[in-house]
Each structure stands twice: as structure tokens, then as C-alpha cells.
C-alpha positions in Angstrom: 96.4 -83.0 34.7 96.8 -85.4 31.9 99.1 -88.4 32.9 100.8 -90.6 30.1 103.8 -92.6 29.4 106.9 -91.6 32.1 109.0 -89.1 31.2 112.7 -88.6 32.9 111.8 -88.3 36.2 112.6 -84.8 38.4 114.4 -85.1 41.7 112.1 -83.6 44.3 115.0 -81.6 45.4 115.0 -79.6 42.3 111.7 -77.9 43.4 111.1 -78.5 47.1 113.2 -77.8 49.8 112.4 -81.4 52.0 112.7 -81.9 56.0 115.1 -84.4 57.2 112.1 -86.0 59.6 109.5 -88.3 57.4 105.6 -87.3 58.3 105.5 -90.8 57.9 106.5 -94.3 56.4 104.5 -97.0 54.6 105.1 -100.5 52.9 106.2 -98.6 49.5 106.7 -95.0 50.3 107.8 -91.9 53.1 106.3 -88.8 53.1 108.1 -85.5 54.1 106.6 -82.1 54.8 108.4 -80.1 51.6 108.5 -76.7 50.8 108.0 -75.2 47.0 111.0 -73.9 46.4 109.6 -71.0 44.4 105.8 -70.2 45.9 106.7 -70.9 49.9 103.7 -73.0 49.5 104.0 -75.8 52.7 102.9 -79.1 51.2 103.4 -83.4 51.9 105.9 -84.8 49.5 105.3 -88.7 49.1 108.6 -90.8 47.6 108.4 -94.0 46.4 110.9 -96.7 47.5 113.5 -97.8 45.8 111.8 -101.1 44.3 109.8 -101.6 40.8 106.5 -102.7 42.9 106.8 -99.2 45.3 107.1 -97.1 42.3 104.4 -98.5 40.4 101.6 -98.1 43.3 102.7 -94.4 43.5 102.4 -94.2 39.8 98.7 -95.9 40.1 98.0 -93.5 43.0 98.9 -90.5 40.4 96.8 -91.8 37.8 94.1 -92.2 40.1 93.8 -89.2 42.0 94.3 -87.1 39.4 90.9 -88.7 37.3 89.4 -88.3 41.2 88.4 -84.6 40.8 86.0 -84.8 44.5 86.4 -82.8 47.5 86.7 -85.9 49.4 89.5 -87.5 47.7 93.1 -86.7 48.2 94.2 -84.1 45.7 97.5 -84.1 44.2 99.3 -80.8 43.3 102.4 -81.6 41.9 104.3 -84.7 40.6 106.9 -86.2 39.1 107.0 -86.5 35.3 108.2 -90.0 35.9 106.3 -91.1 38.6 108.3 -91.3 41.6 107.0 -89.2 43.9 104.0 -86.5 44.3 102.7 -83.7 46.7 99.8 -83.3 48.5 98.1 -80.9 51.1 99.9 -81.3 54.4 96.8 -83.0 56.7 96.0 -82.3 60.0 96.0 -85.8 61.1 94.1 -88.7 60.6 91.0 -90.1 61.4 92.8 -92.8 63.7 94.7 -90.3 65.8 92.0 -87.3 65.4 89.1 -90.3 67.2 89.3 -88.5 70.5 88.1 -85.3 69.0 84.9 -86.9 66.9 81.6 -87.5 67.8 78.4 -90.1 66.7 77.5 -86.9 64.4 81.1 -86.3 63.1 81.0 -90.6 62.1 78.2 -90.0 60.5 79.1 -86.7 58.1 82.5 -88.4 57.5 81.0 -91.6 56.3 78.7 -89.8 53.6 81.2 -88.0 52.5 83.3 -90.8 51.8 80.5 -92.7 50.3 80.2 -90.2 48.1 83.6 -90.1 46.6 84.3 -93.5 46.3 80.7 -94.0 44.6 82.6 -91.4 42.2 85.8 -94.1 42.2 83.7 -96.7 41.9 81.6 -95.0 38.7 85.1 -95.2 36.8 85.9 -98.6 37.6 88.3 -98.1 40.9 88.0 -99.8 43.9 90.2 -98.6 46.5 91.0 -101.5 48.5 92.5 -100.5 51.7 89.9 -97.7 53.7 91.1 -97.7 57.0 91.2 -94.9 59.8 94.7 -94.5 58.9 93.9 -93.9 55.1 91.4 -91.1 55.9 92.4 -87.9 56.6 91.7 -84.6 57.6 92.5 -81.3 55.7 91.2 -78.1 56.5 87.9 -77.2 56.0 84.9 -74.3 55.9 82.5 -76.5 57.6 81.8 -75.9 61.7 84.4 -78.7 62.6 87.1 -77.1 60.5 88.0 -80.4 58.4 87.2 -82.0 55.4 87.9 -85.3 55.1 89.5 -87.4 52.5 90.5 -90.6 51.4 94.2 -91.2 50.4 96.9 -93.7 49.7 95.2 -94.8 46.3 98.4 -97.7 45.9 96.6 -100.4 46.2 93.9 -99.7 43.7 91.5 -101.6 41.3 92.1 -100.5 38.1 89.7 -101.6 34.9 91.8 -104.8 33.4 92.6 -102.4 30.4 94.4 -99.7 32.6 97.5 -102.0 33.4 99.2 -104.1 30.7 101.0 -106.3 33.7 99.0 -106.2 36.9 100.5 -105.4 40.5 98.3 -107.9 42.3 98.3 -111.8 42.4 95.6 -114.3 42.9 96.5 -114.7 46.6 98.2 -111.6 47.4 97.9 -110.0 50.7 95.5 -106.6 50.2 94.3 -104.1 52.7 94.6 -103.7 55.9 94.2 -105.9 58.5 91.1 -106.1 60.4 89.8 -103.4 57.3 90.0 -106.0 54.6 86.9 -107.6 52.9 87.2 -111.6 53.1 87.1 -111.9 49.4 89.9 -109.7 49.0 91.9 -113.1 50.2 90.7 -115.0 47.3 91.2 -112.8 44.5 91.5 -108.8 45.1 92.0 -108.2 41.4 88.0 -109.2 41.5 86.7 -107.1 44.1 84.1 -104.9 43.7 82.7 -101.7 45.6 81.3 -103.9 47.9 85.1 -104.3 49.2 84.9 -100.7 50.0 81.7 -100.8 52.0 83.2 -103.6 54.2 85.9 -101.6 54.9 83.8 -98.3 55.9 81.3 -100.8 58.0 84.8 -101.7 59.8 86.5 -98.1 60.4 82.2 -97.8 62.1 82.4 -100.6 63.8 86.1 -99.5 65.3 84.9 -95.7 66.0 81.6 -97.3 67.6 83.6 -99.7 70.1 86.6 -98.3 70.4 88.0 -101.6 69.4 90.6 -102.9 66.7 89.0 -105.1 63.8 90.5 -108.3 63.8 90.5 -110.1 60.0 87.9 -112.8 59.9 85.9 -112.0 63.2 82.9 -110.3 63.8 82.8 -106.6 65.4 79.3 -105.6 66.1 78.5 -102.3 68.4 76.7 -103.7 71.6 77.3 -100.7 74.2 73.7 -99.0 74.7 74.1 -95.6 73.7 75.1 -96.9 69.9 73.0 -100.0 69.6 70.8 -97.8 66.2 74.3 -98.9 64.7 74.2 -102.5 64.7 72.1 -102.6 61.6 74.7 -100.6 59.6 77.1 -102.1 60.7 76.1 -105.5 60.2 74.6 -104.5 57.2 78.2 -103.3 55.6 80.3 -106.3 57.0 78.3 -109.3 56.3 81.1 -112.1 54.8 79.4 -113.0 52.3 79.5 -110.7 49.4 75.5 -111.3 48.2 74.3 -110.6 51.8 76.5 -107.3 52.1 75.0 -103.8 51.1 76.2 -104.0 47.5 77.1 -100.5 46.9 77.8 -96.6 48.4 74.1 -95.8 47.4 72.6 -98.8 49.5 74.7 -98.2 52.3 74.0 -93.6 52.2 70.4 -94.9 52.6 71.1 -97.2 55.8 72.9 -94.2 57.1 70.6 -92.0 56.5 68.2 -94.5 58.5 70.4 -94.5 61.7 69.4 -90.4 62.3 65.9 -91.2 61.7 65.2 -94.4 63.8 68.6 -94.2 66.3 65.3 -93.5 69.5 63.2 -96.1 67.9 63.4 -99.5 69.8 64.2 -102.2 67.3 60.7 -104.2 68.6 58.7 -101.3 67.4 60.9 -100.5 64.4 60.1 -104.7 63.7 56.7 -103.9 64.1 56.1 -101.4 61.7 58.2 -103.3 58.6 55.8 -105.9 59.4 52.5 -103.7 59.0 54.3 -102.4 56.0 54.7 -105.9 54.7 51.7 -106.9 55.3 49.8 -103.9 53.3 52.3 -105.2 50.2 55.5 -103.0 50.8 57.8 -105.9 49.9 61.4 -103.9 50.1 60.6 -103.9 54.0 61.4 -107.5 54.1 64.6 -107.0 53.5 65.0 -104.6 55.9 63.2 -106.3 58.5 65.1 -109.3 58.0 68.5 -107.3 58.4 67.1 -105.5 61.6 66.2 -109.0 63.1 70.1 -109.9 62.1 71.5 -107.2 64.2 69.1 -107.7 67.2 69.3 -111.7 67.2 69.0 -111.5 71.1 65.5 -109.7 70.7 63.0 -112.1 71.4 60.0 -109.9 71.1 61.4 -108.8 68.1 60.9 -112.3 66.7 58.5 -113.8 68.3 56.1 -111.2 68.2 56.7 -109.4 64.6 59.3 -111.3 62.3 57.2 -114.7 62.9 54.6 -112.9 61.5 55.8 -112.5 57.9 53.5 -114.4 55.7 55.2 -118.1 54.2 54.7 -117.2 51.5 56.8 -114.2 50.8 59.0 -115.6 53.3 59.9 -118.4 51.1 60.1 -116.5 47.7 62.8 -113.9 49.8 64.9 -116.8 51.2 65.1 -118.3 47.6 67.1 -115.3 47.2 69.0 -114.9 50.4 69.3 -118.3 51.8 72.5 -117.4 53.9 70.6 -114.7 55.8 67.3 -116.7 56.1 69.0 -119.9 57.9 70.3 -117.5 60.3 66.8 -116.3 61.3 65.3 -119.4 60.8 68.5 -120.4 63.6 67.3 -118.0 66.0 64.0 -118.4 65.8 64.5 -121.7 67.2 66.9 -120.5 69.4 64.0 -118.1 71.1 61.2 -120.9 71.3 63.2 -122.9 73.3 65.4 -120.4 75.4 63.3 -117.4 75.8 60.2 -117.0 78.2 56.8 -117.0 76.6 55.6 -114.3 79.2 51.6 -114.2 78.5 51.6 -115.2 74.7 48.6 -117.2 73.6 49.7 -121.3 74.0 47.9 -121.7 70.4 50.5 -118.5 68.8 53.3 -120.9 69.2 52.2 -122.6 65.6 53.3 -119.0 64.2 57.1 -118.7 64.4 57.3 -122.9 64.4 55.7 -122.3 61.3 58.2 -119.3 59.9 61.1 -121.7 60.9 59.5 -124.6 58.9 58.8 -121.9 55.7 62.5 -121.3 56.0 63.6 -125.0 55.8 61.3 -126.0 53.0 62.7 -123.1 51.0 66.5 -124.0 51.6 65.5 -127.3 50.2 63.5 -126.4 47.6 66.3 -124.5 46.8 68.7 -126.9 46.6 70.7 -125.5 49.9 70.7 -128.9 51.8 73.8 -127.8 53.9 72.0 -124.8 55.5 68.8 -127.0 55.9 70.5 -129.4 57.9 72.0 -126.1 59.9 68.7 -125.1 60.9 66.6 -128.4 60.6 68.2 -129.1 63.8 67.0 -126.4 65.8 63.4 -126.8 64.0 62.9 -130.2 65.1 63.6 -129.4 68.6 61.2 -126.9 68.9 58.7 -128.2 67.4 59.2 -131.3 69.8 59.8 -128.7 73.0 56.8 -127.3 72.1 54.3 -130.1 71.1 51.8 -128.3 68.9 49.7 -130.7 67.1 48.9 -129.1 64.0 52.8 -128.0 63.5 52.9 -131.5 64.1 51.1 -132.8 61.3 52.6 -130.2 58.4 55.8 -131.5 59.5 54.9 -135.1 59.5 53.5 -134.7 55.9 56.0 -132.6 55.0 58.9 -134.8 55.8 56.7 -137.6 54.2 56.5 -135.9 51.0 60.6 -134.8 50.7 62.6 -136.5 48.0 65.5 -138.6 48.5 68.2 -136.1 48.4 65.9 -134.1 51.0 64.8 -137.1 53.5 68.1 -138.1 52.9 69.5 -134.7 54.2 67.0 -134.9 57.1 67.8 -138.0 58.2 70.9 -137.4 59.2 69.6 -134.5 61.5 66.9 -136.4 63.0 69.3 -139.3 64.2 71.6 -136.3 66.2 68.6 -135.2 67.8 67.6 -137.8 70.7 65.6 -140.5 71.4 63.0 -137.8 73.0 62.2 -135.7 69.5 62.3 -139.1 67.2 59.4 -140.1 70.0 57.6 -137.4 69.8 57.3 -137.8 65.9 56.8 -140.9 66.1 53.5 -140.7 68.6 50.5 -142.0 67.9 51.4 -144.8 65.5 52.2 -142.8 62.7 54.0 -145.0 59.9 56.0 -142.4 57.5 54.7 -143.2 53.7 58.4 -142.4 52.9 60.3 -146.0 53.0 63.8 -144.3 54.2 62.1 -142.5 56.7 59.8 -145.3 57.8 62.6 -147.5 58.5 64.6 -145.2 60.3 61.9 -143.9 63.1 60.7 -148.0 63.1 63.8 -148.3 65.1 62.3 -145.7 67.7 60.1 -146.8 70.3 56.8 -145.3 70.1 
């Protein structure tokens, strides 16, 4: 259905015979179970309010669902030649209030089905905005469950900057719903991108998973047992930072794809073979390792035993590119040599993950990302003191020496919040820095 300039709109009343009781009621518009008044067919009739801003999202829900030609979107059957209202197949609930009757396999379907309509959005330039349990619903369906599953309430949609002469949404302007909303969408919505979208779908997961509401701006991570193979995804979808996110619906179809695949593999073993994998030259599986280790930062074997074992060098090429993501491993890898037992390691294996940390924080500074090596520089100094390997030791003796100012500088400043015990143990055996700065500071430390 072609949709142009409004025409003189057409009271609802005209064709539909409309019950008293609203289905329901949202920020710009009611919806009323309506009957055609010439086929008997039953459908939901959707009214804007009376306000300029109500009926222009209804109008941009009309223009978009009508381009939206997927069995997963919400289709509209009817509307107003002036844009105030529309009909809609009457659902049989939502996915909020339908939770009780879903299982881990009925998540799963419903989430690649999604994915693949809004990739469909998303291929025309619309971003959706506000996916939330409440936003996807339930029609009837041919499939064994009986439902198909749709996303609705288009309102607060992206549109290409050339679809709109004056734009709904402000720099600024509250957008989605809370606890659903991607962080950026606070900064500027009209910029977002489909990684909006996945955020929200990694939310309406992590809900489902935990049987907790999302709360805006905290974490929400399944930890229960049974759905642990989730984390990843998860994790993976809601990351706060928009280059450390699954980018796309593609990207994040193939981590759910994954979670069928691997949901009996422990994450240790999982770890283990990315590593193998890496180490015979498959270099995507550092990205996915690096992820799993994300979601399972409580894992010790995980990263003693299999991340510590990615070479430095492709380590520090991979956190030029995703320096977020590596001070957070680098983080807990210093969190695990000092907290977690070392069981019946070899004493000499320590060098390996002191050594990944230290790849980690001559990247970040190499990079330029002095705030995130001063993050983990912290943690690294202390374990390398805790731990007392000579030869670690020595690289970070000559690697210190060899910083420039803006680096020593940077390093400084966490060596002087570390104690008198690590600036000692640096300072051992005479050692007189080449680096003036850094000579003058640990002269001040008693040997």
C-alpha cells in the first residue's frame, strides 16, 4: 500500500464497529479490538492521541510497516487516509505476559526470527528503537507452538534523514524503554544504528534468562546454572560500548546459532579449543575467545590455563583494535594470579599469563590509551610483585625503562598507589632505571 501526502482523514467509526474497553494504552495511542463493519473481520484498531507528536509516530509507524513486508513484523491491514489511526491482527498476547508459557527453545526461535526482520528494517535504513517484551507479540501461527511472533509499535523509529523534513526526535530526548534502551540512544537516538536493536534483543534475553527487569545503565548477565551457554550472547549483544557490541542481526544469528551447538560444552574446554584454533592461524577465534573469557571472568582455568596462552603478538595487534575489551581481560588476569589457587601448575608457567597482562599494557600504550593502561597497570604490577618471577621481572624493568614521557609519566602515577612492598620489589638488586623520571621516583624507595 503506497503511502503519500495525508488525505482528509476517515473516522474509524465509519468502517469499524469499536469496543468501549481499550486492549490497551501507550504514551501516544489506545488500541481497541474493532470490527469491519462490512467483512465481520475481528481486528486491533490503534488511535492516535490527540497531539501533533502522537499522530505523527502513528503516521511513521504506517509508513513503516507498510515498506516492512516480513512475516515477523506487524502487518497493517487497514488505515486511515490521513494518518490517524490503523488496524492490525488482534494478538494473542505479548511476549511479556505469554513468558510463563515459553521455553530456552521457544527464546531461541523467537530471537532469529526477529533478527531476521529487523535485518530487513535495518537493510532500508530503519532502526526500531524500542524492542522490548512488550513490543513483541504473538499472532497465530502454523508452527508446533501455534504463534508467530512479531515486532510492533514502529513509533519511535529511525527513519533515513531524507524521510522526515522536520524530525520527531531531539538530541537528548528520552527513547525506548527503560531497562531495553541502548546507552547511546541517551546521547543522540537520531544516530543510532542496528546495533541499538541488538542491545535491546540481548536485554528482552537477558530478562527471559533471569526472570529479572533490566534496569538502564546496569549490567544483567544470566548466572543461574542451567543457562550459563547464554552469558556469551548475552554479553556479547549488551556490551556499552557500541565498538565492543555485536554490530549487527547477522553477527548476533551466528552467536545464536553457537548457543545450540556449545550450550553442554564447558567454557574451559570451549577456551581450549579457540586457542588450538588460534594457534594453527584461525585468527577470527580470537575474537571469540576473548568474548567467551568476558562472560566467564570468574573462570580461572579458563584464563590461566588457555587465554594466557594467546601468542603477544596477535594479542597486541587485536587489542590495538579492541582496547576496551582487552583492559578488561588484561584486569582479570591479574585478578586470577593473585586471588585464585595455582593448584599443581608449574612455578616457572607463571611468566605466561604475567606476560599476556604485560602484552596488553604495552598495547594500550602503544596505542595511545593511557587511561585504560593505568586501569590495568595497577593490577599488573601487583602480580608481577606477588609472584616474583625474575625474568617477567626484567621485561618489565626494561620495559618501563624504555617508555616515553607521556607513558612513564602515566605509570608513575600507578606505581606510587601501589605500596612500599611492589616499588621494593622493583627496585631489588640495585637496579638504577636509565629513565631520569623514573629513576628519581623509585630513588626515594628503599632498596
Amino acid at each position: 500500500m503506497p503511502v503519500g501526502e495525508p488525505e482528509t482523514s476517515v473516522s474509524p467509526h465509519d468502517r469499524y464497529h469499536i469496543a468501549d474497553t481499550a486492549l490497551g494504552d501507550g504514551a501516544y495511542a489506545e488500541v481497541y479490538r474493532a470490527v469491519h463493519r462490512g467483512t465481520g473481520a475481528e481486528v486491533a484498531l490503534k488511535v492516535a492521541r490527540g497531539r501533533p507528536d502522537a499522530q505523527a509516530r502513528i503516521r511513521m509507524e504506517i509508513e513503516a510497516q507498510t515498506v516492512l513486508a516480513h512475516p515477523n513484523i506487524m502487518p497493517i491491514r487497514d488505515h486511515d487516509p490521513g494518518f490517524l489511526w490503523y488496524t492490525m491482527p488482534i494478538a494473542d498476547g505479548t511476549m511479556k505476559n505469554l513468558r510463563s508459557r515459553l521455553t530456552e527453545e521457544s527464546l531461541i526461535s523467537i530471537l532469529l526470527n526477529l533478527a531476521d526482520a529487523l535485518e530487513v528494517a535495518h537493510q532500508q535504513n530503519l532502526i526500531h528503537r524500542d524492542i522490548s517484551p512488550a513490543n513483541i507479540l504473538a499472532l497465530p501461527g502454523q508452527n508446533t507452538s501455534g504463534l508467530r511472533w512479531v515486532v510492533a509499535d514502529w513509533g519511535m523509529v529511525r527513519r533515513p534523514p531524507e524521510a522526515g523534513k522536520s524530525p520527531l526526535t531531539r538530541t537528548g530526548q528520552r527513547m525506548g524503554t527503560p531497562g531495553f534502551d541502548a546507552p547511546e540512544l541517551s546521547d543522540d537516538p537520531r544516530k543510532a544504528t542496528a546495533a541499538v536493536d541488538v542491545y535491546s534483543l540481548g536485554r528482552v534475553a537477558a530478562w527471559f534468562l533471569t526472570g529479572k527487569m533490566p534496569q538502564t545503565g546496569r549490567s544483567l548477565l544470566p548466572d543461574a546454572a542451567d543457562v550459563l551457554h547464554w552469558r556469551q550472547f548475552v554479553l556479547g549483544c549488551t556490551q556499552e560500548e557500541v565498538v565492543a557490541r555485536l554490530p549487527n542481526m547477522s553477527e548476533l544469528r551466528r552467536e545464536l546459532n553457537a548457543i545450540s551447538t556449545e550450550r553442554d560444552e564447558p567454557p574451559a574446554q570451549r577456551a581450549r579449543r579457540l586457542v588450538n584454533g588460534l594457534l594453527r592461524g584461525v585468527g577470527e577465534n580470537l575474537g571469540d575467545l576473548a568474548s567467551l573469557a568476558e562472560a566467564y571472568s570468574h573462570d580461572a582455568s579458563l584464563y590461566l590455563d588457555h587465554l594466557a596462552r594467546v601468542p603477544s603478538a596477535t594479542l597486541r595487534k587485536w587489542v590495538g583494535g579492541a582496547p576496551q575489551q582487552g583492559a578488561v581481560l588484561g584486569s582479570c588476569m591479574a585478578r586470577h594470579l593473585v586471588e585464585s589457587p595455582w593448584e599443581d601448575r608449574d612455578a616457572e608457567y607463571v611468566g605466561t599469563p604475567l606476560g599476556f597482562i604485560h602484552s596488553i599494557l604495552r598495547a594500550l600504550i602503544e596505542s595511545g590509551h593511557l587511561g585504560l593502561a593505568q586501569d590495568i597497570a595497577g593490577g599488573f604490577f601487583a602480580a608481577d610483585a606477588h609472584w616474583r618471577h625474575s625474568e617477567q621481572r626484567m621485561r618489565t624493568r626494561e620495559w618501563l625503562d624504555d617508555l616515553d614521557t607521556s607513558g612513564i609519566k602515566a605509570m608513575i602515577r600507578v606505581l606510587g598507589r601501589c605500596g612500599d612492598s611492589v616499588l621494593a620489589y622493583y627496585r631489588e638488586a640495585g637496579w638504577r632505571p636509565r629513565n631520569p623520571a623514573l629513576d628519581a621516583f623509585l630513588g626515594k624507595v628503599p632498596s
